[in-house]
Every structure is written in C-alpha cells, then in structure tokens.
C-alpha positions in Angstrom: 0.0 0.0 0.0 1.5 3.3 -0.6 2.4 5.7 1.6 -0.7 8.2 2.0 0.2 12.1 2.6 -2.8 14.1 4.2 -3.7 17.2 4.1 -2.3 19.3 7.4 -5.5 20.7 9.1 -5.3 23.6 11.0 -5.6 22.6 15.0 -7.6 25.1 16.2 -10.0 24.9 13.6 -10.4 21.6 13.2 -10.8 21.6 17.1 -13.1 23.4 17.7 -15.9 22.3 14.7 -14.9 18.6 15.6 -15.7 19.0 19.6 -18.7 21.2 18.8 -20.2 18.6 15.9 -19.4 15.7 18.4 -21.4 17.3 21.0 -24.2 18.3 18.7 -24.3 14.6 17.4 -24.2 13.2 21.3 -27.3 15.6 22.0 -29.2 14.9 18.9 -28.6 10.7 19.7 -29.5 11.6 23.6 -32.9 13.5 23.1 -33.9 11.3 19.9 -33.8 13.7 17.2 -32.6 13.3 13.6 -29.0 12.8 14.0 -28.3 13.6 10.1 -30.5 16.6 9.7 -29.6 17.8 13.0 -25.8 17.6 12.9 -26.2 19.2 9.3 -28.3 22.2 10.8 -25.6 22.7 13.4 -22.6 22.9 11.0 -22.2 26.4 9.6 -21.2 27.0 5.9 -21.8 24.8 2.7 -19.0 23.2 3.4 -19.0 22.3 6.7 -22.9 21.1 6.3 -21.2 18.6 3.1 -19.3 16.9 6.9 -22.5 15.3 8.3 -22.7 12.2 6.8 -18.5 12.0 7.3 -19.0 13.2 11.1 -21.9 11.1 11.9 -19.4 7.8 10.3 -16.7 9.4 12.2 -18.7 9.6 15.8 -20.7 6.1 15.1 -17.1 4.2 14.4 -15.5 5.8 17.4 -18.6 4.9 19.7 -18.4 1.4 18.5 -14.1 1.8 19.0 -14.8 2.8 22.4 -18.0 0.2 23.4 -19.7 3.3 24.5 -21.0 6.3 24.0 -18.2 9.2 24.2 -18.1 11.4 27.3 -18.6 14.9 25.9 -17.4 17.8 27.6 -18.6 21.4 28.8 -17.6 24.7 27.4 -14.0 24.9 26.2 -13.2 22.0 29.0 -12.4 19.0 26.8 -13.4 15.0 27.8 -10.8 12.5 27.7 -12.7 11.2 24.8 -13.1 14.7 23.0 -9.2 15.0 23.3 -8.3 10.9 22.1 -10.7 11.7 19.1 -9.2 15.1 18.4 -5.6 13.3 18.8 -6.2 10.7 16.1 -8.0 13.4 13.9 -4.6 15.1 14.0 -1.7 12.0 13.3 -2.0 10.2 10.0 -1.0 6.7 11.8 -4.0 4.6 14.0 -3.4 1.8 16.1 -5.2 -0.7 16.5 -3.9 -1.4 20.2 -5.5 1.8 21.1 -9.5 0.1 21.8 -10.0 -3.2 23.1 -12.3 -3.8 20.0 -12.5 -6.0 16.9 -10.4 -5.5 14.2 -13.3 -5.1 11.6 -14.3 -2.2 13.8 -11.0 -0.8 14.4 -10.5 -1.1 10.3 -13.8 1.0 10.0 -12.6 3.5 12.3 -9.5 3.6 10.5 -11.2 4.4 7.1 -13.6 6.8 8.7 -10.8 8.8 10.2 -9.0 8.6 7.1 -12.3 9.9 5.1 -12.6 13.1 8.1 -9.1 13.9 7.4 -9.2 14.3 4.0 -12.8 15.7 4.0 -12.0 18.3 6.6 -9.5 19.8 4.9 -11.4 20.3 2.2 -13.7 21.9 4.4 -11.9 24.2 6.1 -10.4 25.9 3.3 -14.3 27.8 3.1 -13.4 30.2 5.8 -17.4 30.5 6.6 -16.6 26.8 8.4 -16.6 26.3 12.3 -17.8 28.2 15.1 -16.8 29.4 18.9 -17.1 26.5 21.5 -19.6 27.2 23.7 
C-alpha cells in the first residue's frame, strides 16, 4: 500500500468544529432527534454542512471503537474522549492497540478517520466553516 500524505488541518480549527459537531451529534442521539438533519443544521457554511454524513461515520465508528457512547465535555473544558478523538484526527497513523475492539471495527474506524481527514481539509479551506465552543 502506498504511503498516503494528508492534508495538514489547522488545529484550532479543526478543534473546535470537531468537539462542537461531536457534541451536537451526542445531543441529537441523547434526546432522539434526527442525527443527520440535526448535525447538518448545526454545521455552519456549505462546506461544513457537506461533513454530516463524514462526522456522523466518524462519531458512530469511534462509539463502537470505544464500546460506548463518548463522554462529551462542557464549554472549552475538553473529555478525555473529545481529546483521544481530536488526537487521532490530528496524526495520520492509528493503532489498533489503542481500543480493546475488533479488528473489523477498528478497520472501519481507520477508514472513517481517514475519510474526516481528508474531508475536513477540504472543508476548512471555506473560511465561513466552524464556530466558537460554547
């Protein structure tokens, strides 16, 4: 397989819509609602809105990666799990040994943080993309 380059994302950017979009997506599964439509609503700029089906893959790997539903934060305080996520986001390299999980999942969670890479910097090169963390 050949060596992949990705795209550097800025940190902060990528930061901040990735932890707000998490927590949008953890609010939409707690109270029921639409996660699709919802996490597309709560993404600002064409863009950003063209992440939701990327995120919700991203957040629905990682939940099954983890065996639970991710801890989400409060204001610009960070969970453990918004800062693993945001880690892995950031290095082109997974490992497996990181989640006691199967390897089909961790190979899905692989993809689908190869596929938010890619997709987020495409993203954020619309400067209309991401928002202040609450």
């Amino acid at each position: 397989m050949p060596d992949m380059q990705f795209p550097d994302l800025d940190p902060s950017a990528s930061r901040v819509l990735i932890t707000n979009a998490l927590r949008d997506w953890h609010d939409a599964r707690q109270t029921g609602a639409p996660v699709m439509p919802y996490l597309f609503a709560s993404l600002h700029g064409p863009a950003c809105a063209l992440l939701a089906p990327v995120l919700d893959s991203l957040f629905r790997f990682y939940q099954a990666a983890l065996n639970r539903t991710p801890v989400t934060g409060q204001t610009e305080c960070l969970s453990d799990d918004e800062a693993l996520l945001l880690a892995l986001i950031s290095r082109a390299e997974f490992k497996h040994e990181t989640f006691d999980c199967p390897i089909g999942i961790a190979r899905g969670f692989d993809c689908a943080l190869c596929s938010a890479r890619i997709m987020l910097a495409f993203a954020l090169e619309d400067q209309s993309c991401g928002r202040r963390l609450q």
